[in-house]
C-alpha positions in Angstrom: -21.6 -48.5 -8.2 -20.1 -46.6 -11.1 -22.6 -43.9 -10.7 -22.4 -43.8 -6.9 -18.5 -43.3 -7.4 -19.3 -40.3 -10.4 -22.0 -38.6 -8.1 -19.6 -38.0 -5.1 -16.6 -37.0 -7.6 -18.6 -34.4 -8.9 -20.1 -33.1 -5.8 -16.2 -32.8 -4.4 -15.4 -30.9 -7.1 -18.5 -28.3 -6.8 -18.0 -28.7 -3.4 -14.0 -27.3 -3.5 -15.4 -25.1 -6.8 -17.6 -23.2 -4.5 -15.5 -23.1 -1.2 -14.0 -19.5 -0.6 -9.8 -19.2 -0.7 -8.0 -20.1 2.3 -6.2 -17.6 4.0 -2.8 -16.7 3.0 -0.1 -14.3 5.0 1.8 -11.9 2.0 4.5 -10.0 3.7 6.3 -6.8 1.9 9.9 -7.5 1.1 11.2 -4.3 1.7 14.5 -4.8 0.1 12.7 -5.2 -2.8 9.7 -2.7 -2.3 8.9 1.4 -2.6 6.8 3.5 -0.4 7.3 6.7 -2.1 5.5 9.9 -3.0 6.0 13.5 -4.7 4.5 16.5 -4.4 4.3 19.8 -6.8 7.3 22.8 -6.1 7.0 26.3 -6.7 4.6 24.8 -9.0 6.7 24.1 -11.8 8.5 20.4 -10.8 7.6 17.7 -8.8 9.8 16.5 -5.8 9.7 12.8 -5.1 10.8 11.0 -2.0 10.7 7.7 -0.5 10.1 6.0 3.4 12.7 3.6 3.7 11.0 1.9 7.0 8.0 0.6 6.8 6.1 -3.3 7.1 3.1 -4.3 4.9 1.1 -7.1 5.4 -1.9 -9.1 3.3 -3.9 -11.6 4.4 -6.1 -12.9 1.6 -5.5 -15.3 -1.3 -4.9 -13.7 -5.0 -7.6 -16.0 -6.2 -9.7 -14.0 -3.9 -8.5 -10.3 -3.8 -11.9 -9.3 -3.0 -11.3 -11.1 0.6 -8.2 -9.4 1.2 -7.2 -7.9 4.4 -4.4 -5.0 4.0 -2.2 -3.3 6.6 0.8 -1.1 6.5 2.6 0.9 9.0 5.5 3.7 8.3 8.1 5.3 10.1 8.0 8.9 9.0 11.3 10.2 10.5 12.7 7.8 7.8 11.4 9.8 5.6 14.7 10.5 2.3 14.2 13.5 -0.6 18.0 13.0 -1.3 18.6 16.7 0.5 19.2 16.1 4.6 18.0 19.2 5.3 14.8 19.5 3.4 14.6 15.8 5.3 14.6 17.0 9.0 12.3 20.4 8.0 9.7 17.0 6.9 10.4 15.4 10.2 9.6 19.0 12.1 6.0 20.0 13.3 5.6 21.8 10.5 5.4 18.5 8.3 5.3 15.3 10.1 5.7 16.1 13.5 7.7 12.7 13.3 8.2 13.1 17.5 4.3 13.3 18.3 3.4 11.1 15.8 6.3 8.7 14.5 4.1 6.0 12.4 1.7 6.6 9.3 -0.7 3.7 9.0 -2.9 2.4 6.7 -6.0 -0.4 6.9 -8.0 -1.6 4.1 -11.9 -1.5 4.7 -12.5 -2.3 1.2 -11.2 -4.6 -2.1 -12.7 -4.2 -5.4 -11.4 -6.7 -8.1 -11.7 -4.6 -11.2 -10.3 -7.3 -13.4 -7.9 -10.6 -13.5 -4.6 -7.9 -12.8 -6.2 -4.7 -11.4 -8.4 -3.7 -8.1 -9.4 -0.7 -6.0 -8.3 -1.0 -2.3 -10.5 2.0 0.1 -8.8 2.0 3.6 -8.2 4.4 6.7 -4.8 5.9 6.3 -4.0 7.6 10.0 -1.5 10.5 9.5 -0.5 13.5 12.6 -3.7 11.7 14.2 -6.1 12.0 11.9 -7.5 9.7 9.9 -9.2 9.8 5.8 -10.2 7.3 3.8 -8.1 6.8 1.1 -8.5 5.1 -2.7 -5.8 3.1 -3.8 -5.5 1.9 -8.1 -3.6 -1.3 -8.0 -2.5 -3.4 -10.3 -0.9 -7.3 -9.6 0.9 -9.8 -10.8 0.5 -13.7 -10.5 3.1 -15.4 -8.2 5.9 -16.9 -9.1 8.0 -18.9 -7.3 12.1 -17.3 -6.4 15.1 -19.0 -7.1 15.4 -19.7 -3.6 11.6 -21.3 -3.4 9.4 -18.5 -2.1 6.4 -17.7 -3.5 6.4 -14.0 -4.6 3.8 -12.1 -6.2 4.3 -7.9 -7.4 1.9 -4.9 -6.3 1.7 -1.6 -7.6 -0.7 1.0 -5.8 -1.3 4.9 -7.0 -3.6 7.8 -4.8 -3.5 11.2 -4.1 -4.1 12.3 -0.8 -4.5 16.3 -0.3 -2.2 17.1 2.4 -4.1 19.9 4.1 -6.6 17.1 5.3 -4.0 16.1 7.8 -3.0 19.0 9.1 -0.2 19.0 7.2 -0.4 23.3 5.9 2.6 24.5 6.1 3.6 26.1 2.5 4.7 30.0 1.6 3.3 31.6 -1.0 5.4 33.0 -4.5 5.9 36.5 -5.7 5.1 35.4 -9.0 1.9 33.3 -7.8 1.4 30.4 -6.5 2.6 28.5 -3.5 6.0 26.9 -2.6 4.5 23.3 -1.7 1.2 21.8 -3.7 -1.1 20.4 -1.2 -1.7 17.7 -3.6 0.3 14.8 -2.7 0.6 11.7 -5.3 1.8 8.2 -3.3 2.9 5.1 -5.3 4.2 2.0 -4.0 5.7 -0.7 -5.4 5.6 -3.8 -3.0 7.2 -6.8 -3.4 5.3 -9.6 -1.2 6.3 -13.2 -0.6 3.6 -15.7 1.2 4.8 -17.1 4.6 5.0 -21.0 4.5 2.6 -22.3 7.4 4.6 -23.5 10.0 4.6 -27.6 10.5 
């Protein structure tokens, strides 16, 4: 009896020991979470700005990065370099074209688990209509649970992205050398993502 009662304990543990994750819903808390980017001037400092609309989503377990499913969109006209009218040049055609094409999205096609805190994420980020696979270094945290009982876990994620890929060209080039905008464009977010409770 004793060993009946051992042999199905132990297969209930390999059992649960070799099932995959389940499924989990992270959602960005974007009071608490960075979509920015900057991007060399007159080749001598870089400018840095922000999107301050934008939804991120993962489905996927952090004991299973590998399964994750990623998915952000962004609102470019919401686009903030601190200087309005540097702000609606970027929302012009000559930028962002933020009236033909008012959302930047990305989609992950790929998750790499590089080690306990750090993985590669490949998607399809879609900007002015085109779309590029990008390569994304990020590096997580474990969740913890909020004072107010959600479970929260950190994200950050670094790429560059070379802006004449999208169409994005304008620029005007220096007296001294050089050109007035880099087309190399450096993103970095800092996310902020608390699991949603299933619903009862």
């Amino acid at each position: 009896m004793k060993k009946n009662l051992l042999s199905a304990a132990l297969a209930t543990v390999l059992g649960l020991a070799g099932a995959p994750a389940l499924a989990e819903t992270w959602t960005a808390d974007t009071s608490h979470s960075t979509v920015g980017f900057s991007v060399r001037h007159m080749m001598v400092s870089n400018v840095k700005g922000a999107f301050n609309k934008f939804t991120a989503t993962v489905e996927g377990s952090p004991a299973d990065p590998a399964s994750a499913k990623i998915s952000a969109t962004i609102e470019v006209a919401s686009v903030d370099t601190r200087e309005p009218k540097r702000d609606e040049h970027l929302r012009s055609a000559d930028f962002f074209d933020a009236a033909k094409h008012p959302q930047m999205t990305f989609v992950s096609t790929k998750v790499e688990k590089v080690s306990a805190t750090k993985a590669k994420v490949t998607g399809n980020l879609t900007l002015r209509g085109v779309t590029k696979p990008v390569t994304l270094d990020v590096e997580y945290t474990a969740p913890v649970k909020s004072p107010w009982g959600q479970t929260v876990i950190g994200a950050t994620a670094t790429g560059k992205i070379d802006r004449q890929d999208y169409g994005v060209s304008f620029s005007k080039a220096l007296e001294t050398g050089g050109v007035l905008v880099g087309d190399e464009v450096t993103i970095t977010l800092e996310l902020e993502l608390v699991k949603q409770e299933a619903k009862k």
